[in-house]
Phi, psi and omega in degrees: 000095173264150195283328174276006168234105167318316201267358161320152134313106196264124166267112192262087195290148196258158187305359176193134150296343197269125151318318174273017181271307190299314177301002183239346182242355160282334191278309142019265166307310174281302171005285190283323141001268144317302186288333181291311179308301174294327183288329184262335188291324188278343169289310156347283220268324185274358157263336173285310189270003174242145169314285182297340190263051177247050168265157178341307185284317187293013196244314167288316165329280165358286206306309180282358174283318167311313174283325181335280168327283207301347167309300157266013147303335199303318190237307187008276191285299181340307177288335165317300176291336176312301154351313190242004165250145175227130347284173179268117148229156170212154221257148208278352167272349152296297194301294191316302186293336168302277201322290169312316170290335179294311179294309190290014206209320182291310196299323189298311197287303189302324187294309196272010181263348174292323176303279202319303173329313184267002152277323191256025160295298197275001143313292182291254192325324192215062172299333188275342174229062180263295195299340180268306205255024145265056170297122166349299184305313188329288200324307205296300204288332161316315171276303170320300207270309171322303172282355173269333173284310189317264189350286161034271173259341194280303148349288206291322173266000143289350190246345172273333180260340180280007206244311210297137166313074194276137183221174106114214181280093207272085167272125162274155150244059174200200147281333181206158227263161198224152168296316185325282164336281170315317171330315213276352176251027153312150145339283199216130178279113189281196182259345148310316174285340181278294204299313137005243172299009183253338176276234238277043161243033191220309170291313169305312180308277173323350206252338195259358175276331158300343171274314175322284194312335189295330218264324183290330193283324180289313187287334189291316198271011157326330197288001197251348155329044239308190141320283206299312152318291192293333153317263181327322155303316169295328190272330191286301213264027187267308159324271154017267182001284204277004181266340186268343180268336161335294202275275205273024188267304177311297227301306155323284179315281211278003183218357172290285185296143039100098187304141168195131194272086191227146175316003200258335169306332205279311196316310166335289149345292184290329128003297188270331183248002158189357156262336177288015147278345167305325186269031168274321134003256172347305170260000000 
């Protein structure tokens, strides 16, 4: 894989050798596929056509369904098609570009579970003054800066991985194309690759340990709370809760832990890139 040559080529391994597996695993795929587009586009739209549903949170809401889509458009359809090609290949400026949308848009979607989190601080903590620091503007400038850090980091780690030294034989032992994956057909591990993995292996941990504590800090002050109250708080941040262990339990497991190339990576993987976007819909 040479960087001056663009039209090289990436082998891309399939999610099962058996041939008769794959046509079952496509029906599948396109299965969740449909149901994520229409189940978040109708989320969309039913927030978009009521009246009532224009708060801070449905607003934010919008927004991650919207990354939703596109999240998993990012690797989807390839793999679909990859299922039905011999050999699965992609051309190494198609990999670059997998690689960048993927980080920009998982980074966005993690920055914008932070906005939410921090509507519903000030929501639970500072009801009386929710319409001042939770604002239109507020709202805008939250999602804004959520899609502007995504970008960001999805940049930085495309200009940090297009540096990287490619050599020997280009196998992903994967589906789509990943900083993990790529790492592993470097040259040498350099001090790109440690800086690599230390940026977004920096960013998930932190990002998801500023959510826990928010949410543990939200759950504590229930106790201060009427009956009626600690429901209705419990159900908005139990939900949160589970959409954040959702996003960031593969998202660990796959960049955290100690890479190994075995089907439960693969499952894992797939997990993250295209069935946890259903579940913003879902809950």
């Amino acid at each position: 894989m040479e960087h001056e040559n663009s039209t090289v080529v990436s082998v891309l391994l399939r999610l099962s050798h058996t041939r008769k597996v794959q046509p079952v695993l496509f029906f599948f795929l396109l299965l969740f596929y449909v149901i994520v587009l229409p189940s978040n586009i109708l989320l969309i739209l039913t927030v978009q056509r009521d009246s009532k549903l224009g708060s801070p949170m449905h607003f934010f809401l919008v927004n991650l369904a919207f990354l939703d889509i596109c999240y998993c458009s990012v690797t989807l359809p390839k793999m679909l098609d990859d299922l039905f090609s011999n050999p699965q290949t992609i051309a190494y400026n198609a990999c670059m570009a997998q690689l960048l949308f993927l980080h920009f848009l998982g980074a966005a979607e993690m920055f914008l579970l932070l906005a939410m989190a921090y509507d519903r601080y000030v929501a639970i903590c500072k009801p009386l003054r929710y319409t001042v620091l939770v604002n239109r503007t507020v709202c805008h400038v939250l999602v804004g800066a959520s899609w502007g850090g995504g970008f960001l980091h999805g940049i930085i780690v495309f200009a940090l991985t297009i540096k990287l030294p490619f050599c020997g034989l280009n196998f992903l032992d994967s589906f789509f194309c990943d900083i993990r994956q790529l790492a592993k057909l470097a040259c040498a591990n350099t001090y790109t690759v440690e800086l690599l993995m230390f940026l977004n292996n920096g960013i998930v941990i932190v990002t998801c340990f500023v959510l826990l504590i928010s949410y543990t800090v939200l759950l504590l002050k229930l106790q201060t709370h009427s009956t009626k109250a600690k429901k209705k708080i419990t159900s908005t941040c139990v939900s949160h809760i589970v959409a954040v262990f959702v996003t960031f339990g593969p998202a660990i497991y796959i960049y955290v832990l100690p890479f190994q190339a075995v089907p439960v990576e693969k499952v894992v993987a797939l997990f993250h890139t295209v069935i946890f976007p259903l579940t913003n819909p879902i809950i």
